[in-house]
FITOR-165167 format. One line per field, with one value per residue (C-alpha): residue number from 1; y, x, z; residue in one letter. Coordinates in steps of 0.02 Angstrom, whole numbers, always signed. Example, Ala and Ser with C-alpha at 12.3 -4.5 7.8 and 13.67 -1.06 7.14 Angstrom:
BEGIN
num (1,2)
c2 (-225,-53)
c1 (+615,+684)
c3 (+390,+357)
residu (A,S)
//
This chain:
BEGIN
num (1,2,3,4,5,6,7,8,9,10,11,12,13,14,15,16,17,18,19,20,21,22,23,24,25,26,27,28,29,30,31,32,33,34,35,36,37,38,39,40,41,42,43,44,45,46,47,48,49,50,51,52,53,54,55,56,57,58,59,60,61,62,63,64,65,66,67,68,69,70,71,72,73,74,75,76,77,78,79,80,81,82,83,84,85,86,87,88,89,90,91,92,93,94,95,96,97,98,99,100,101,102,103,104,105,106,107,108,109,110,111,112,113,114,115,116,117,118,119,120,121,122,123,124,125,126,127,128,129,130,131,132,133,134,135,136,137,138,139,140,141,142,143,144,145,146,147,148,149,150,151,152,153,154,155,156,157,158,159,160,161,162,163,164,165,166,167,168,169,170,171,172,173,174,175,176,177,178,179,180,181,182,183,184,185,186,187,188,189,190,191,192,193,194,195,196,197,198,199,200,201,202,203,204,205,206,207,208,209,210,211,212,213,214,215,216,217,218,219,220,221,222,223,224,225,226,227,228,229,230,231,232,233,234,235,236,237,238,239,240,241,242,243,244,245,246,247,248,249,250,251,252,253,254,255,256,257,258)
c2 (+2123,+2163,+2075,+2219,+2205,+2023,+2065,+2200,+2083,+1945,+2052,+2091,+1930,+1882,+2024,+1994,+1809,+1872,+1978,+1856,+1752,+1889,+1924,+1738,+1718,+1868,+1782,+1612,+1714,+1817,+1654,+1570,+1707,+1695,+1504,+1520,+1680,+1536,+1398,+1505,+1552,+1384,+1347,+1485,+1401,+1230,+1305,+1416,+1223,+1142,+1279,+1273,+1064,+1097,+1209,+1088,+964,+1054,+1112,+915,+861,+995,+945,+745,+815,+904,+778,+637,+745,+766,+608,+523,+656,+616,+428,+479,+610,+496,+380,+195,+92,+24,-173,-288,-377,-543,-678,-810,-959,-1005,-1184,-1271,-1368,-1225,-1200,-1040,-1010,-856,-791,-721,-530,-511,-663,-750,-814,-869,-765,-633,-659,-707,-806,-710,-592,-550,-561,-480,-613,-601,-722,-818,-897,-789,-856,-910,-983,-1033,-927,-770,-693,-666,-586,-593,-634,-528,-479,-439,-575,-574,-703,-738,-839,-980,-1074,-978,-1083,-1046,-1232,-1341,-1331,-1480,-1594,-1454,-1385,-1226,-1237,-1103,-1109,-1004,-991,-843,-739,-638,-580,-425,-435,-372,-258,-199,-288,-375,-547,-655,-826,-994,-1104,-1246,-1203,-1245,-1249,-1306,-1373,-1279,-1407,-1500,-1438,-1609,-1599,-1422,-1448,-1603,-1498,-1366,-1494,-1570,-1403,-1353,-1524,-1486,-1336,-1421,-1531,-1399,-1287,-1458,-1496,-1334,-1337,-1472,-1616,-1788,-1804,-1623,-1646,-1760,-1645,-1541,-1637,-1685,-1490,-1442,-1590,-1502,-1337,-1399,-1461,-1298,-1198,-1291,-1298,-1094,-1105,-1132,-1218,-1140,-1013,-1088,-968,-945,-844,-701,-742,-915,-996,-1087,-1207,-1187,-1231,-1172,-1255,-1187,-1096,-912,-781,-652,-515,-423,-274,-188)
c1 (+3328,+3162,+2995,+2937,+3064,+3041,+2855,+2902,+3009,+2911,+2749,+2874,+2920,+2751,+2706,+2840,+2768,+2591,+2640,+2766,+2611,+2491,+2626,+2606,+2442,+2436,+2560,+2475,+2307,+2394,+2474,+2276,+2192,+2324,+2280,+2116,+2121,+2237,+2092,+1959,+2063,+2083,+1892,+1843,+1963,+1886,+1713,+1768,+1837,+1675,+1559,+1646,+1660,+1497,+1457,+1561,+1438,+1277,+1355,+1413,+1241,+1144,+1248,+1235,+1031,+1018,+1120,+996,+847,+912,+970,+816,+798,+950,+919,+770,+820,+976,+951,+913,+1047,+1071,+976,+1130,+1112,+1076,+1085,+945,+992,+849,+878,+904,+725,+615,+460,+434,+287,+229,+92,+150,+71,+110,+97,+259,+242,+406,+324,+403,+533,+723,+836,+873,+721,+659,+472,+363,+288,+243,+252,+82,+128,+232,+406,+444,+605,+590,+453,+514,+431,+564,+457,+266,+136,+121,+299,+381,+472,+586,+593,+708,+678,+794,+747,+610,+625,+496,+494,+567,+451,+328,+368,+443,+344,+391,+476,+474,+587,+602,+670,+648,+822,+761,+644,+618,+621,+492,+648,+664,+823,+823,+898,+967,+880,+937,+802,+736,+684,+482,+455,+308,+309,+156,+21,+78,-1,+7,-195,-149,-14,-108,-259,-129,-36,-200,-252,-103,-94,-271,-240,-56,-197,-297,-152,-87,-244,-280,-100,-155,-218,-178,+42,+14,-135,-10,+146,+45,-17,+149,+228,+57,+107,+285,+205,+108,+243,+346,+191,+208,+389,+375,+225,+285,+180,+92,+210,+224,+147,+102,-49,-32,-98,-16,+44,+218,+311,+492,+634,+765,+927,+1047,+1021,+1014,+1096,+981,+1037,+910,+938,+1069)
c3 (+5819,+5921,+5895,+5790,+5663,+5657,+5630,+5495,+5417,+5421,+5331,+5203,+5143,+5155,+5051,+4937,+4918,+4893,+4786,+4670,+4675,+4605,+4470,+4445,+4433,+4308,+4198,+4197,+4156,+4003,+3961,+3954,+3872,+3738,+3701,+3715,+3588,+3473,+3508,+3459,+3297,+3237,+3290,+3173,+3063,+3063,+3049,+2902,+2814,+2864,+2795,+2618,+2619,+2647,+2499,+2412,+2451,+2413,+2231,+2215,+2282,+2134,+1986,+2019,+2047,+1875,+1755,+1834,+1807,+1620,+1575,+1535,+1391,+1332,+1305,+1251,+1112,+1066,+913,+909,+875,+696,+706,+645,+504,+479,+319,+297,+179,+67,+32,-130,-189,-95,-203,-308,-368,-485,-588,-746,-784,-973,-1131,-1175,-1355,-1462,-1584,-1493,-1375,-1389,-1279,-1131,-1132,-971,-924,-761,-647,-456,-316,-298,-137,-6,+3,+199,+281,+458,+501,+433,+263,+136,-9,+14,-93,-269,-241,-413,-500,-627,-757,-909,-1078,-1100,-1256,-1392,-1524,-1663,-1700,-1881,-2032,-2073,-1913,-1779,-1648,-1575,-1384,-1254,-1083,-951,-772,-630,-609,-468,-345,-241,-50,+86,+132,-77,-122,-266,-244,-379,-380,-488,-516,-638,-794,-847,-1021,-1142,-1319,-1454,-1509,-1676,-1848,-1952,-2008,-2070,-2148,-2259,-2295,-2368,-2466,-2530,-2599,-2655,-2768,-2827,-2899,-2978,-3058,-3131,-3196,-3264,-3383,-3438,-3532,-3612,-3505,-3510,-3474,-3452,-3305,-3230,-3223,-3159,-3019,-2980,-2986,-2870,-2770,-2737,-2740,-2607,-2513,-2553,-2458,-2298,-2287,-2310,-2153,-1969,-1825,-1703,-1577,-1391,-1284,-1099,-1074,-947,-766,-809,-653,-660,-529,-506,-363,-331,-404,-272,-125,-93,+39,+87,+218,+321,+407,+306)
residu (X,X,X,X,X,X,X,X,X,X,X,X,X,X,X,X,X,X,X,X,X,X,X,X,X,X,X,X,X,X,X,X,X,X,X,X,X,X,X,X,X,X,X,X,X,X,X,X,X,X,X,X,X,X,X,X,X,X,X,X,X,X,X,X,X,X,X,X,X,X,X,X,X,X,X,X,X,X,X,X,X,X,X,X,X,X,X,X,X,X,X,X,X,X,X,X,X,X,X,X,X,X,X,X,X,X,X,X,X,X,X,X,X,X,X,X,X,X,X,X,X,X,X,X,X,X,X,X,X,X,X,X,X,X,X,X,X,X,X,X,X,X,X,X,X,X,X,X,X,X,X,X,X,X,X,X,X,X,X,X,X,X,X,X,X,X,X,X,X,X,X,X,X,X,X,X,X,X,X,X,X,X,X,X,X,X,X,X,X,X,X,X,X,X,X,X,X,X,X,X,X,X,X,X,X,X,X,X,X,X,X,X,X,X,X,X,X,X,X,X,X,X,X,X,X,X,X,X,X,X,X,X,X,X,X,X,X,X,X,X,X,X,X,X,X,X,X,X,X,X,X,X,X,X,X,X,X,X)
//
């Protein structure tokens, strides 16, 4: 083999080489270009995901914005809550005072009328007004005896059974009772037994006088006497606008707030 052919030979294997190294080269570029196209698809990919957590975000973000922005009219517009109740004890012995509005005479009344009256002082436990002053009252007529003939007075007794509240409830109440006795009629009743005898007298001597005069005394005497026992005392009354002390005999419950 001659120089030439070397030569020839040698070119040709070099060519071969160049040219297994340009198909080389073409298949590592094909081979990149093919990544790089899958790179840039998941890029777009990951852009696509972080534009809609984004949207995500902004919608999130809006809402949370609007239901603040509206919640104050909410609290606003809902209703107050219901204050709870609460019980006050009004102890036994506290003072109740009232002004009667109407006349309470045993002429009248019965056991276990009731009668009008209002509070004259305002009724307070531990600084708290339970019923103010002029608040209505409710009394009741124990006793309304018209009193025995000759020697009995007349006796009137009453107590308060209730009261209404500054909140309008109408509480029971058990107090003392307060009663008064009617003045005693004992010059009355002589001066109508001394007439009534004085006119026995004179009925007794004009049928016939002497024995007669005195029968007669004695039957105006008894007449006399007869006309009283028939005549009660004076009633037992309590003027209106009469103001009357009680306390109360046991305590009370009174619930506020219901």
């Amino acid at each position: 083999m001659n120089n030439w052919t070397v030569s020839v030979a040698s070119i040709v294997v070099a060519a071969a080489v160049v040219l297994s190294g340009c198909g080389s080269a073409a298949t590592e570029t094909a081979s990149d270009t093919k990544e790089i196209a899958e790179q840039e698809k998941q890029l777009a990919e990951l852009k696509q995901q972080v534009a809609d957590a984004e949207k995500k975000l902004a919608a999130s973000r809006a809402k949370t914005t609007n239901a603040a922005e509206s919640a104050p009219a909410t609290r606003a517009s809902a209703p107050a809550p219901a204050p709870r109740a609460r019980s006050i004890t009004v102890p036994a012995g506290t003072p109740i005072v009232v002004r009667t509005t109407t006349e309470i005479s045993t002429n009248v009344v019965r056991p276990g009328d009731p009668f009008d009256a209002s509070l004259e002082e305002p009724l307070v436990v531990g600084g708290t007004v339970i019923a103010p002053r002029r608040a209505r009252v409710i009394g009741a007529v124990v006793e309304a005896d018209k009193g025995g003939r000759v020697k009995g007075k007349a006796q009137l007794t009453v107590r308060v059974r209730s009261l209404v509240t500054s909140d309008g409830q109408i509480v029971d109440l058990n107090t003392n009772t307060v009663g008064l006795a009617a003045d005693a009629s004992k010059k009355d009743d002589a001066l109508k037994v001394g007439i009534a005898t004085g006119v026995g007298a004179a009925i007794g001597a004009i049928a016939g006088g002497g024995k007669g005069a005195a029968i007669g005394a004695g039957a105006g005497a008894g007449a006399g006497v007869g006309t009283v026992l028939l005549t009660r005392g004076d009633a037992a009354v309590l003027p209106a606008e009469s103001v009357l002390n009680f306390q109360l005999a046991t305590s009370a419950t009174i619930r506020q707030g219901q």
